[in-house]
Backbone bond lengths (Angstrom), bond angles and torsions (degrees), N, CA, C in turn:
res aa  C-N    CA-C-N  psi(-1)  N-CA   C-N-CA  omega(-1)  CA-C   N-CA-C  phi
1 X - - - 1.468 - - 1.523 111.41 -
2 X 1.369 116.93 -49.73 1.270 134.99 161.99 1.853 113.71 -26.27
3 X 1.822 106.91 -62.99 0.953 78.73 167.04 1.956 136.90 -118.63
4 X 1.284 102.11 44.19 1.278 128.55 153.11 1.793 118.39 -51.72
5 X 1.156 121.73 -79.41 0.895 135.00 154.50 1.764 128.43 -17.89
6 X 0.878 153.64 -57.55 1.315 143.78 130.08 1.360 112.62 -19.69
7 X 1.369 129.55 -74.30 1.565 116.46 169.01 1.331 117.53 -34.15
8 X 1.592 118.18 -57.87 1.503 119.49 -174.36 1.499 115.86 -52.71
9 X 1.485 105.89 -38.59 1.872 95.03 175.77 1.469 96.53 -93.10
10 X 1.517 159.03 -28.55 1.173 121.15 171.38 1.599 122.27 -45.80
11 X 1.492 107.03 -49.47 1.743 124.38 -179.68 1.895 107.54 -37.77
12 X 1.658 99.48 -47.51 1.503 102.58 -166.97 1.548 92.32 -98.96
13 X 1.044 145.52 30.33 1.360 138.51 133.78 1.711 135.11 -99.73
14 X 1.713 93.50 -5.65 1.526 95.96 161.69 1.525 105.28 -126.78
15 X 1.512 123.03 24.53 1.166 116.90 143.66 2.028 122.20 -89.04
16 X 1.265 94.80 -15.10 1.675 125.15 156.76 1.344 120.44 -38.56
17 X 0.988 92.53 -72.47 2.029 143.61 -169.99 1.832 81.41 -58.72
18 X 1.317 123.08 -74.18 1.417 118.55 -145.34 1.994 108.81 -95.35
19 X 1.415 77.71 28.69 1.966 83.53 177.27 1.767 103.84 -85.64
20 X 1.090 128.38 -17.78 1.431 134.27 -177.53 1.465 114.56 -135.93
21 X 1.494 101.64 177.62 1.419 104.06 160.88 1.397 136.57 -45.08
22 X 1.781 71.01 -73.78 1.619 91.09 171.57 1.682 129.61 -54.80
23 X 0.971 92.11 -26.40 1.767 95.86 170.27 1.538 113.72 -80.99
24 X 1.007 109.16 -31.40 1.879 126.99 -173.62 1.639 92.87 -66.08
25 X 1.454 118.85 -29.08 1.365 100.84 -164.40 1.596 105.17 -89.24
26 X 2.009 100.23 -32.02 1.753 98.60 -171.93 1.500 74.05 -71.45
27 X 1.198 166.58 -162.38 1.306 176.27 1.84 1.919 96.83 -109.61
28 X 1.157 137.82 -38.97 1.180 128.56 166.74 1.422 105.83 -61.67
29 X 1.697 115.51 -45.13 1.731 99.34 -168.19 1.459 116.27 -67.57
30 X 1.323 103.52 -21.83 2.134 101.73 -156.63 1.809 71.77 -87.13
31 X 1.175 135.44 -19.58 1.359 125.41 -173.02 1.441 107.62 -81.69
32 X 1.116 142.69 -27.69 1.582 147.67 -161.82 1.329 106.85 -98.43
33 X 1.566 119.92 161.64 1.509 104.25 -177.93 1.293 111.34 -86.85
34 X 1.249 111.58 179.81 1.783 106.59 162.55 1.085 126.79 -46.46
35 X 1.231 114.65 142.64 1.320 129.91 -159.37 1.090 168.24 47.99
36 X 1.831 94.78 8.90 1.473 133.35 -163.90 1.018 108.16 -76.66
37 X 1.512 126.06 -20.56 1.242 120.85 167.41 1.865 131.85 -37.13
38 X 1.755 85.08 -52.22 1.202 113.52 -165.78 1.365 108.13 -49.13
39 X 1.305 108.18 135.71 1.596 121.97 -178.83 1.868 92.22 -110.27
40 X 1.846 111.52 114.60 0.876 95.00 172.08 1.694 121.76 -123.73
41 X 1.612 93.79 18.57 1.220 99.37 -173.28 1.725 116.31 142.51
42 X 1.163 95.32 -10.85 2.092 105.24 -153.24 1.702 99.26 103.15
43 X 1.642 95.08 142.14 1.426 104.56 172.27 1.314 112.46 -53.86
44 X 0.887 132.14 -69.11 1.571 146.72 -164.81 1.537 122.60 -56.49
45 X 1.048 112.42 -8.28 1.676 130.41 -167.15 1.540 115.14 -77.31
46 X 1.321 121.86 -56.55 1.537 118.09 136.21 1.695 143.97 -3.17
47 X 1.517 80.28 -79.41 1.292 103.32 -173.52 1.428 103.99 -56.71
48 X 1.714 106.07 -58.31 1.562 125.34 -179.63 1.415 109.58 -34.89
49 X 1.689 120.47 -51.81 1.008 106.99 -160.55 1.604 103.49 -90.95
50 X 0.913 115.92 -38.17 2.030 108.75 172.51 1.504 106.21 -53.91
51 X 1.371 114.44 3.23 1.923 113.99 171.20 1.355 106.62 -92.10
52 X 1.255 92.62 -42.05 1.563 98.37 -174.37 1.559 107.32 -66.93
53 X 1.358 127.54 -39.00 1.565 127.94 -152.90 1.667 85.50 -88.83
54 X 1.263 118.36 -41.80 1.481 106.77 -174.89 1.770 117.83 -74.79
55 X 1.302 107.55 -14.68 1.802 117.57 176.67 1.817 109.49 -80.46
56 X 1.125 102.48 -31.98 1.833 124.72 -155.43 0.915 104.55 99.17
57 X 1.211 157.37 12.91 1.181 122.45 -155.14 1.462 114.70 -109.91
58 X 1.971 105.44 3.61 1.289 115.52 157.47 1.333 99.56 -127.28
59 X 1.561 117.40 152.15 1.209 126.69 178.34 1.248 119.70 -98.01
60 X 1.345 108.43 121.65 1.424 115.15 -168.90 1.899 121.15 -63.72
61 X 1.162 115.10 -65.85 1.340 128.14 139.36 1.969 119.36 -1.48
62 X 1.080 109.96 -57.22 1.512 133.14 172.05 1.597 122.72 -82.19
63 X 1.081 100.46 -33.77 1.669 119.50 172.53 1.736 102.92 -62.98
64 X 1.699 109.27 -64.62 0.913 111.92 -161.34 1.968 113.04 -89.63
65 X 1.939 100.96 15.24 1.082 90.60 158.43 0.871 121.13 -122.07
66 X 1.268 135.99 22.75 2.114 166.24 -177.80 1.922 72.48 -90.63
67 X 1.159 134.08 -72.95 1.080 145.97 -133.45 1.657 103.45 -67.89
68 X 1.407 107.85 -41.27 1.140 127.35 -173.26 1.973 106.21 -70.51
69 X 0.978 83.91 -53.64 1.500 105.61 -169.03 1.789 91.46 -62.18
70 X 1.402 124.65 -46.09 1.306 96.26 175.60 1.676 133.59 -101.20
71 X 1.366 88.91 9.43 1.609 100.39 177.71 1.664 96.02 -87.84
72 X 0.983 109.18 -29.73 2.139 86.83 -161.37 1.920 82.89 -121.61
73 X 1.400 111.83 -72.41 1.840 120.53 -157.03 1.378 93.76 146.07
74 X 1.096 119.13 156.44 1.409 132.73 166.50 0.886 121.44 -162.83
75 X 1.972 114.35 59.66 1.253 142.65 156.38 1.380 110.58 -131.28
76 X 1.378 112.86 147.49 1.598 123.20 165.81 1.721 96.38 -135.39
77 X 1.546 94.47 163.25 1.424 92.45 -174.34 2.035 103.17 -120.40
78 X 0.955 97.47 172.46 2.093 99.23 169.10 1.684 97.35 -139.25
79 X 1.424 97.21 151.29 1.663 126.52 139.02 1.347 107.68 -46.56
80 X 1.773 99.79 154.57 1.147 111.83 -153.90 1.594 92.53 -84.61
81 X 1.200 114.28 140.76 1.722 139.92 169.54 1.991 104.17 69.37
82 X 1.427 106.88 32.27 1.294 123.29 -151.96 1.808 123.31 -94.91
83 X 0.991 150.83 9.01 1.261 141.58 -156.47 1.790 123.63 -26.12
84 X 1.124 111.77 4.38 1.399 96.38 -177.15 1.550 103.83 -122.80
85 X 1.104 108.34 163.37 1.503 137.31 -150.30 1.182 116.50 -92.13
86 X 1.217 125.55 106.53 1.808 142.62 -142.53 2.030 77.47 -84.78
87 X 1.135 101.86 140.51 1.940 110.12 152.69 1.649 110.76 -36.88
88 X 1.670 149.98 -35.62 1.012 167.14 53.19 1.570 98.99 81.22
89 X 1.439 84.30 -96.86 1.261 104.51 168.92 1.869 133.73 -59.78
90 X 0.564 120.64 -16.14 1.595 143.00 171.89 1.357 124.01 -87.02
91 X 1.651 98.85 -30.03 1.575 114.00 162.99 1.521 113.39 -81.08
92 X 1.531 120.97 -45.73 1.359 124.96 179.54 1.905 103.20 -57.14
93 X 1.372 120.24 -54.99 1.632 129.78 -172.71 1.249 113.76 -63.49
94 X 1.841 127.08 -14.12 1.329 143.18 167.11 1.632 97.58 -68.78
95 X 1.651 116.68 -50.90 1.292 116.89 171.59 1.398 113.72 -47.69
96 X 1.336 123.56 -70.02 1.159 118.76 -178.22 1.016 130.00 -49.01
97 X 1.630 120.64 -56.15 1.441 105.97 -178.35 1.891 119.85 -65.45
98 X 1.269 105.74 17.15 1.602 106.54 172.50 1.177 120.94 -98.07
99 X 1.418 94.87 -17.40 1.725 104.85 -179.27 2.250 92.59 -94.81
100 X 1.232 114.20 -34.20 1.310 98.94 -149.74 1.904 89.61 -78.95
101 X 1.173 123.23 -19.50 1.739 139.25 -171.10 2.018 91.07 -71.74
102 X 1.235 123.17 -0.04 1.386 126.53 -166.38 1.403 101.59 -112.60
103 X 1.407 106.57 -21.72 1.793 93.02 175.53 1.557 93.70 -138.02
104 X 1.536 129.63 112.44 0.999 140.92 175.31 1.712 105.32 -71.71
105 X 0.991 114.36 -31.61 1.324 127.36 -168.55 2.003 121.24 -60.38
106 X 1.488 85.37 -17.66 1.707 109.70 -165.87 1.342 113.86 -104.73
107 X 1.130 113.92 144.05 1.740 115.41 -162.67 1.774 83.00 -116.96
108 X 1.684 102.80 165.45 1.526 109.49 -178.16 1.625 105.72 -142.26
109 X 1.475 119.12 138.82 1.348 127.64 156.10 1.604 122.11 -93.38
110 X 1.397 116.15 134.12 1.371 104.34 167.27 1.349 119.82 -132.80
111 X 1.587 109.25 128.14 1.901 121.97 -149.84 1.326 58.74 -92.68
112 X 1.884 88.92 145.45 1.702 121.33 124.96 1.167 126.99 -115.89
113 X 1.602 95.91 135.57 2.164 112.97 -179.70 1.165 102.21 -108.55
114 X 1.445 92.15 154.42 1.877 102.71 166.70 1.165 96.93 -123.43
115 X 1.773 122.05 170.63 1.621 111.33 145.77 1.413 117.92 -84.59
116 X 0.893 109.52 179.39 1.921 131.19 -173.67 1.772 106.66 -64.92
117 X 1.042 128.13 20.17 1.623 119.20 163.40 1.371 88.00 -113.02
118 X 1.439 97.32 146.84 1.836 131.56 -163.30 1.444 113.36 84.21
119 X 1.199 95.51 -179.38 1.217 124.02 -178.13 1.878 116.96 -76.66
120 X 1.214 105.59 142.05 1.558 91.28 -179.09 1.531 134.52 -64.45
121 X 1.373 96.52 -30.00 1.789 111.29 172.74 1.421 105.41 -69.50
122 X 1.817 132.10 -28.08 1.256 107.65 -166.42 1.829 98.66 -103.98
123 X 1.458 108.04 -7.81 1.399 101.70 -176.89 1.900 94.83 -81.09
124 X 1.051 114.88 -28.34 1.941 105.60 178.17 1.094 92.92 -59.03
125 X 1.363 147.91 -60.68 1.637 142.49 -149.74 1.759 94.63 -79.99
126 X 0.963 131.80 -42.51 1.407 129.54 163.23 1.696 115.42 -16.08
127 X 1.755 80.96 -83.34 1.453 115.26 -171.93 1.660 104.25 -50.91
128 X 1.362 132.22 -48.61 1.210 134.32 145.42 1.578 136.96 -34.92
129 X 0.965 105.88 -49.83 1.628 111.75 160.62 1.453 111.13 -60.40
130 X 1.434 128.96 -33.94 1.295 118.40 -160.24 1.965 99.73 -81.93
131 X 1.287 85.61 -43.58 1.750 114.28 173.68 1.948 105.28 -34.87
132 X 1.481 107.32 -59.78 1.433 106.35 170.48 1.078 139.45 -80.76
133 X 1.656 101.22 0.24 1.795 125.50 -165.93 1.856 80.51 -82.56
134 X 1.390 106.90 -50.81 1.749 107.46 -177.61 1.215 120.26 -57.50
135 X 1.423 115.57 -60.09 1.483 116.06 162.86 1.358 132.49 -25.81
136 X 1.402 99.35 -55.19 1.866 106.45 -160.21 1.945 80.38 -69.97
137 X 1.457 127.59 -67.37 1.564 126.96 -162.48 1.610 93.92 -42.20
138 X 1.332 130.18 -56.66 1.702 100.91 179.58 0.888 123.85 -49.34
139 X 1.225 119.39 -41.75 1.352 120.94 -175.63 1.486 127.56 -53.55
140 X 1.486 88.07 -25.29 1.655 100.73 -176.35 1.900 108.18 -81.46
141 X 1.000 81.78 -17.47 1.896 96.08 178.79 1.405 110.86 -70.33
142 X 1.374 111.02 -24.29 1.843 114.34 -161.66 1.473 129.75 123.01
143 X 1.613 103.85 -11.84 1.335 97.07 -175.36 2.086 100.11 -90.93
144 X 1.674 88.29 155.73 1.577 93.35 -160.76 2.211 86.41 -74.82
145 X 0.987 93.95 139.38 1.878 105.11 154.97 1.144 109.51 -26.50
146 X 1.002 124.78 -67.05 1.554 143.20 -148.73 1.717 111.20 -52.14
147 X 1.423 91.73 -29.97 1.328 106.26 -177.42 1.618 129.23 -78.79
148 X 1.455 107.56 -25.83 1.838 144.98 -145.11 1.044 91.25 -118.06
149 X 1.455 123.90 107.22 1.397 122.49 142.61 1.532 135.96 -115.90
150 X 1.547 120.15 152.10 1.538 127.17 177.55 0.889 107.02 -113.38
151 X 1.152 139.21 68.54 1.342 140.21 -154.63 2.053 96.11 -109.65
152 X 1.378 104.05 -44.16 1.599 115.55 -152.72 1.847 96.66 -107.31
153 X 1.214 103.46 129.13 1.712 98.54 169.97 1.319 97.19 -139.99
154 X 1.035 119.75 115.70 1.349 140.32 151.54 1.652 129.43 -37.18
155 X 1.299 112.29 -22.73 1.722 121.59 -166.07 1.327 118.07 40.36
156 X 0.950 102.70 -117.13 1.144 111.94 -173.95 1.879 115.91 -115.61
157 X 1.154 100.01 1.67 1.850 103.07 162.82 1.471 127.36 -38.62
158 X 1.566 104.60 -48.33 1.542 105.72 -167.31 1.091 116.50 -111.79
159 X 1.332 128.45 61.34 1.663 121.08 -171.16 1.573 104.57 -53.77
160 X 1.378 102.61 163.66 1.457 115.81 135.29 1.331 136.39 -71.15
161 X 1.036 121.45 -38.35 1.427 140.93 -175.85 1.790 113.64 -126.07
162 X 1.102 113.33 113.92 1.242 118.36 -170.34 1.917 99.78 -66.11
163 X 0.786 129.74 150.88 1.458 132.65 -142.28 1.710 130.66 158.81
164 X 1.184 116.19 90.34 1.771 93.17 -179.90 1.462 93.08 -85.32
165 X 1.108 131.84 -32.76 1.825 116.33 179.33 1.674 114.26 -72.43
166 X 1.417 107.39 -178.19 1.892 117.84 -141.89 1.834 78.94 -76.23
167 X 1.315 106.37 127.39 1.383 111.01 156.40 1.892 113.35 -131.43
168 X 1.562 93.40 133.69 1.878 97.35 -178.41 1.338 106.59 -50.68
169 X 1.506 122.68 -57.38 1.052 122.30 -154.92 1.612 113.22 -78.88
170 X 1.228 114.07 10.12 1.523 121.13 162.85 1.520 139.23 -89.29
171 X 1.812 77.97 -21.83 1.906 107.73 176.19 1.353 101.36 -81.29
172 X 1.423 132.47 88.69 1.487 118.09 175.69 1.527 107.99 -125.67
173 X 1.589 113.52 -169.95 1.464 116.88 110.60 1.782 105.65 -146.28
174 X 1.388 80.27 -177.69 1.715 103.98 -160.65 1.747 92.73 -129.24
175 X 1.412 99.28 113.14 1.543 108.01 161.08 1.681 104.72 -121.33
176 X 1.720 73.75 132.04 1.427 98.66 -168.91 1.632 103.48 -134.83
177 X 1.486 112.50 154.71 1.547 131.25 -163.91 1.770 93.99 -60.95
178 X 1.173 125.65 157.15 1.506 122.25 166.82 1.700 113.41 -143.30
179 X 1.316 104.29 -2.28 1.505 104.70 171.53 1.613 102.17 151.43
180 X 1.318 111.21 -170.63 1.744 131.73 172.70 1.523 110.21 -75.53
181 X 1.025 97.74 147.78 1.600 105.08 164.24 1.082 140.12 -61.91
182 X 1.501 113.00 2.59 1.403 128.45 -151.75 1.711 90.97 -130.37
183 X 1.611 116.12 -22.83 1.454 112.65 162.25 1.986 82.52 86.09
184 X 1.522 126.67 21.19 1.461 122.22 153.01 1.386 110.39 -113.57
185 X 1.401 107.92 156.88 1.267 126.13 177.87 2.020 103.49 -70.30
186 X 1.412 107.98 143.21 1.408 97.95 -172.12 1.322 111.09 -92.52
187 X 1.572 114.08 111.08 1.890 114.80 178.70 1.527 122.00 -122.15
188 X 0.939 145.25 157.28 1.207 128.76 -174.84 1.323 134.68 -40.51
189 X 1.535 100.60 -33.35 1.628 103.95 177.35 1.939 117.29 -59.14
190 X 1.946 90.37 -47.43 1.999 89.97 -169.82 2.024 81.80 -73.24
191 X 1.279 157.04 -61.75 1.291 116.92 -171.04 1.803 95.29 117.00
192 X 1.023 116.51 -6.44 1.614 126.75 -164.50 1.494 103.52 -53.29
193 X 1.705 99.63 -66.44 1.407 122.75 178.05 1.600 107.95 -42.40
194 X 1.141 104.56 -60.04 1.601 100.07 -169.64 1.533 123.77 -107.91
195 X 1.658 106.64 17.41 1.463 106.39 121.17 1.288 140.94 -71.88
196 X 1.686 126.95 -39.65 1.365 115.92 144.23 1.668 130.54 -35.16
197 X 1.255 114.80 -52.21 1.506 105.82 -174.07 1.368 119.42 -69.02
198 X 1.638 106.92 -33.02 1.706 110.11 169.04 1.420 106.51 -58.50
199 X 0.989 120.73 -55.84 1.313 114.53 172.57 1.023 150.12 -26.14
200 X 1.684 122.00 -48.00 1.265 172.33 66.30 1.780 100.40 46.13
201 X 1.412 121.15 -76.52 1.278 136.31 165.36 1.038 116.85 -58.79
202 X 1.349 141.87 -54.84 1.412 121.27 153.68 1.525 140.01 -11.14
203 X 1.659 85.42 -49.80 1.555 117.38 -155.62 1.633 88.52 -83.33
204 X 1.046 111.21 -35.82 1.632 98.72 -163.64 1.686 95.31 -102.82
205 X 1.311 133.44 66.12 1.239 147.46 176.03 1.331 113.38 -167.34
206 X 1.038 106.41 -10.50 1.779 121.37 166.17 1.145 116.19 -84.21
207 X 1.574 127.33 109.79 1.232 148.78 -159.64 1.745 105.32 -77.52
208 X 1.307 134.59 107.60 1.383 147.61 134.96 1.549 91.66 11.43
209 X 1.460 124.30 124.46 1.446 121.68 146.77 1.169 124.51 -106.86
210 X 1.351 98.00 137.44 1.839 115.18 -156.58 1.650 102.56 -79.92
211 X 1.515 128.52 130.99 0.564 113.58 155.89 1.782 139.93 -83.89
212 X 1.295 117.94 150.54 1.760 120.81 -167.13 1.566 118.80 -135.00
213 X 0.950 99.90 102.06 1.993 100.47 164.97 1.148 130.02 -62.21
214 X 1.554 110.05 34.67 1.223 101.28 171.33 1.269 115.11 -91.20
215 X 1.322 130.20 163.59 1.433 133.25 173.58 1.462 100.68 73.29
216 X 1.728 136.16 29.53 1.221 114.50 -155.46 2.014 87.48 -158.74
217 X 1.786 99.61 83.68 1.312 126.77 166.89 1.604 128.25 -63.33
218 X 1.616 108.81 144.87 1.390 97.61 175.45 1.924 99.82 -85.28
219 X 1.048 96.73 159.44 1.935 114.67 174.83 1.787 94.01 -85.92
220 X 1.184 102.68 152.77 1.540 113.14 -179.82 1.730 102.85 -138.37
């Protein structure tokens, strides 16, 4: 009889459960296994893409700077004829270097643009100055040099906005991913790629620690 009873109230709690919608649906979850809930995209999407990165036929390098570009931004802007770093800007490069301090593994370029007033020789040295104005502030964040380069300035070649007068959105730069740290392409054999993602998974199975005052007196 004893153990009758347990059955009898599970039975009358998903005859409970299936009087409505809304109950019909918590009655699918406590019914489904773990984690089935989870919408993570389509089954296959995963898998697909670690096929692709391990075939070539996605580029890893490019992946993870699509990735970049939409997790944090990887634009800042300047004043006109300007190299230094608006509050704005300093807040966006605080973003970045938190995301770029997450994959040691990844090397970085940073273009400088100007817009189209001046001359072309002084808007390249511009676009360059702004390029190292970015650099040196990561650097100041923690990330090693070694990694950060200003190597490439664009000037005034690639606007955003076609324009010969002062446009903001022409005064930039754009840091963007440029390869491994190791100066190899990432393939299954060096392991680069999918040391980041293990990593990654780890990280997101590691439980938040709560903080508690216990044991934790005032002095008199």
């Amino acid at each position: 009889m004893k153990r009758i009873k347990p059955i009898l109230a599970a039975t009358s709690v998903i005859a409970i459960l299936s009087g409505c919608a809304d109950n019909q649906q918590a009655l699918h979850f406590w019914l489904n296994e773990a984690g089935g809930n989870l919408d993570e995209g389509g089954f296959g999407a995963p898998t697909a893409h670690n096929i692709g990165v391990h075939t070539g036929e996605i580029d890893v390098v490019q992946a993870l700077g699509e990735r970049f570009s939409r997790e944090v931004g990887d634009t800042v802007n300047f004043e006109f004829n300007k190299a230094d770093l608006s509050p704005e800007a300093r807040s966006i490069l605080n973003t970045q270097a938190k995301w770029i301090l997450q994959f040691p593994e990844i090397r970085f370029r940073v273009y400088g643009h100007t817009d189209l007033v001046g001359s072309t020789a002084y808007n390249n040295r511009l676009g360059m100055r702004r390029a190292r104005a970015v650099v040196n502030y990561l650097v100041s964040r923690g990330i090693s040099r070694s990694r950060l380069e200003a190597v490439v300035s664009y000037g005034e070649t690639r606007p955003l906005i076609q324009t010969d007068q002062r446009e903001l959105r022409n005064r930039r730069t754009v840091t963007e991913v440029s390869g491994f740290a190791n100066n190899r392409k990432a393939t299954l054999l060096d392991g680069k790629y999918a040391e980041i993602i293990n990593r990654e998974y780890v990280a997101s199975a590691t439980p938040v620690p709560e903080i508690s005052n216990a044991g934790v007196g005032t002095v008199e």
